[in-house]
N, C-alpha and C positions, 0 to 999 in steps of 0.2 A: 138711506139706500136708494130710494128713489131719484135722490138727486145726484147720486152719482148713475144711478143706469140714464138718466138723461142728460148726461156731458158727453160731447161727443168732440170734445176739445180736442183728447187723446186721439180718436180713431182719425180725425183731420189732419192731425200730425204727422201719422204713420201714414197717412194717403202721400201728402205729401214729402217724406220719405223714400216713401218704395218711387213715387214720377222722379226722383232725384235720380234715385240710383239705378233707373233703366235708363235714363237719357245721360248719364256717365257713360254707360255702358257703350249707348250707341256713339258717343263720341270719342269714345275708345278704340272701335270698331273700323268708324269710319278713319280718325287720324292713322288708324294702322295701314290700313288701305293707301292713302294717301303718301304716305312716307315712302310706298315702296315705287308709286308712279313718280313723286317727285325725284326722288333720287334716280330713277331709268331714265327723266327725261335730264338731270343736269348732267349725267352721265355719257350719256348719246349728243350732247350739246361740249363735254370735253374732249371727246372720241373725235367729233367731227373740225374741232377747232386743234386738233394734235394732227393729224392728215391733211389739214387745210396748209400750217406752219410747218411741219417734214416732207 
């Protein structure tokens, strides 16, 4: 019993686990973000190149 209450093999695991799945999270966050700037500026970049050609 003892040598299992001194393995900490598991709890390093799940440490690194939970750093996993908050740093998904924030790059989930951010690529969301991201999507909607990208797409407004290729957008305003088709907008300006359809008024440049009509």
């Amino acid at each position: 019993m003892k040598r299992l209450a001194g393995d900490e093999r598991g709890a390093t695991a799940i440490e690194y686990a939970l750093l996993v799945a908050i740093l998904g999270i924030g790059v989930i966050t951010a690529a969301s973000g991201l999507k909607n700037q990208i797409y407004n500026t290729l957008n305003g970049i088709a907008n300006a190149m359809d008024n440049t050609a009509g």
